[in-house]
N, C-alpha and C positions, 0 to 999 in steps of 0.2 A: 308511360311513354308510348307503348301499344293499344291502338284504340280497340283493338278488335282480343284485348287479355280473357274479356271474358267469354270468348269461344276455344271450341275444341283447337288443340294446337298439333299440327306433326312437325318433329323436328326433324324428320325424314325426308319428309316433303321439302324441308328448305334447304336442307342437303344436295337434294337433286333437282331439284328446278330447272338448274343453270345448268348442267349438261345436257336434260331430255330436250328444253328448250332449245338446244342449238340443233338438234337432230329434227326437230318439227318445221324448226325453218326453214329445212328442205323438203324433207317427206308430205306438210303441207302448203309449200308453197304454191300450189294450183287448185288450192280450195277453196270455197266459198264460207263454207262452213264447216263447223266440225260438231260432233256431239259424244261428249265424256258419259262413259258408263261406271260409275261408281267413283263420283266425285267426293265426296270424303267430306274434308275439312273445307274443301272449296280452294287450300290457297295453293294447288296445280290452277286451279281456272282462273283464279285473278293473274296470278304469274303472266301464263300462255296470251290473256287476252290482250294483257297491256302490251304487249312486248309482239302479239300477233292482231296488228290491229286491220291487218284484211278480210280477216275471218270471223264471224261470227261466233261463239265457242260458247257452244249451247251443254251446261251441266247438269245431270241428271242424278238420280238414286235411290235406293230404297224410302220411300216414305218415314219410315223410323229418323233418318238422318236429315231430314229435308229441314223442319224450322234452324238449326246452327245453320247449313250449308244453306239456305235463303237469305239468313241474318247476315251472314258473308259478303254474299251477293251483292244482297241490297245496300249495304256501307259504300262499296265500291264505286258504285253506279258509273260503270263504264258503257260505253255505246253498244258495243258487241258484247256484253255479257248480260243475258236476259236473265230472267230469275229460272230456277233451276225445275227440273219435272221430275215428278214422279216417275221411276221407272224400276220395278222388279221385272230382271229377264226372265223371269217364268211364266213373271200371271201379265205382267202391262203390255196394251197392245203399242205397237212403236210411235215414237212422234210421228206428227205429219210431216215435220220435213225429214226429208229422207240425207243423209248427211253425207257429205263428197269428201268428207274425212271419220273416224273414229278413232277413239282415246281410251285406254286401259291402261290404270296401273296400279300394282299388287292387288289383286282381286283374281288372278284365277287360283294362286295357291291358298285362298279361301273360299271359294267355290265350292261344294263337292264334284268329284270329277263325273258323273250325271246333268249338272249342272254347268261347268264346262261345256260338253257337247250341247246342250242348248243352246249357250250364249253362240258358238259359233254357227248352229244352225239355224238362228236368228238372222246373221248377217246377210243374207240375201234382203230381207225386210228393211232394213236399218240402214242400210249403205246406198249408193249413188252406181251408176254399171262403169267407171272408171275412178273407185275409191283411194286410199289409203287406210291402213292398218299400222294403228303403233300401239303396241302391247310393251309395258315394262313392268319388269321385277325379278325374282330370283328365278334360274330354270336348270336341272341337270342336266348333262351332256351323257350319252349310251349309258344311262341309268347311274349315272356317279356325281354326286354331290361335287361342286366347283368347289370348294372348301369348306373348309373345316367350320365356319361361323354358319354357313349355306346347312351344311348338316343338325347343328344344336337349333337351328331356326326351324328346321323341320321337327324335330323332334319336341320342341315349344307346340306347336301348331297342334300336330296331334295327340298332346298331352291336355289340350283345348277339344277338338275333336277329332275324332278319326280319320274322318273323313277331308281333311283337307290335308295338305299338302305341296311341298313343291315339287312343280309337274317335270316332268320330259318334253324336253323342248323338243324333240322326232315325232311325238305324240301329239304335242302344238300345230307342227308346221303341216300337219297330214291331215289333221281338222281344217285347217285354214286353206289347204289345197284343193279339199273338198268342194270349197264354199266359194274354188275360183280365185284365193289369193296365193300368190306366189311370194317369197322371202325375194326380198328385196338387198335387206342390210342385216346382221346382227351385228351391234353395238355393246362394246364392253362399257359400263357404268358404275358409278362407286359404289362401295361395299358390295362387291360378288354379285350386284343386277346387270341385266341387260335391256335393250331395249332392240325387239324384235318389228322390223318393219314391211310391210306387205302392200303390195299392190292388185287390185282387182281386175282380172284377165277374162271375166266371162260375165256374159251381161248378165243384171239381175233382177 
């Protein structure tokens, strides 16, 4: 029934679609384009594209994940969904176009939080001088686990590695303040996520 059975599947992802979705149709309704950082399985980027057919929705990711997340892609063949780029926010230098939106979600509580602080001192590079920010996934509020699922998911993580983590969304938004973007929205989302939205206040 599934043309696409034999790639990687989140059921996550098809979980939330339909709510981040309705939140981007505002946060990027003034963009030209946008570029997802740690597209995954791809199907946030088929979703968003079809259904954001203004926008360009340029998918990107570690190289390791690029043949599934191209294969994706390429099935799709939508006008605004080009094929995906190589992108490690450590070592890859940014696309050339420079993007009047960006897309994160669940990737900074796998991050190490060193890595973190990159990804957002990136953003001057990566972003447009009047962007958007949408960042979604799990986040504690003054160091306390949103519930009880939000806690065992933590403790899954670092039982994987230490080093990662769900962040402190105070810790988030002071990185993102840094780099000129200001909270705009936080949005409750199913299962215990959010989706943290920012706007870009200083040229870049």
């Amino acid at each position: 029934m599934n043309m696409d059975s034999d790639l990687p599947f989140s059921q996550a992802c098809e979980n939330n679609k339909s709510p981040i979705l309705t939140v981007l149709q505002q946060a990027f309704a003034g963009c030209n384009n946008v570029l997802e950082v740690g597209s995954g399985t791809g199907q946030h980027a088929l979703h968003f594209a079809e259904h954001l057919p203004h926008l360009c929705w340029q998918a990107s990711d570690q190289p390791v994940y690029l043949p599934a997340l191209k294969e994706r892609i390429r099935r799709a063949a939508l006008p605004n969904l080009p094929l995906p780029l190589p992108l490690d926010i450590c070592t890859d230098p940014p696309p050339v176009v420079v993007a009047e939106g960006l897309f994160t979600a669940n990737t900074l509580h796998i991050m190490p939080w060193p890595v973190v602080n990159h990804f957002f001192s990136r953003l001057s590079e990566l972003t447009a001088a009047r962007a958007s920010l949408c960042i979604y996934g799990p986040f504690n509020y003054n160091g306390q686990f949103s519930s009880a699922s939000n806690q065992a998911f933590d403790a899954s993580l670092k039982s994987r590695d230490p080093a990662m983590g769900i962040r402190n969304s105070e810790q988030v938004l002071m990185l993102a303040q840094q780099q000129g973007f200001n909270l705009q929205q936080d949005y409750a989302m199913p299962a215990n996520n959010r989706l943290l939205w920012f706007t870009k206040t200083l040229q870049g």
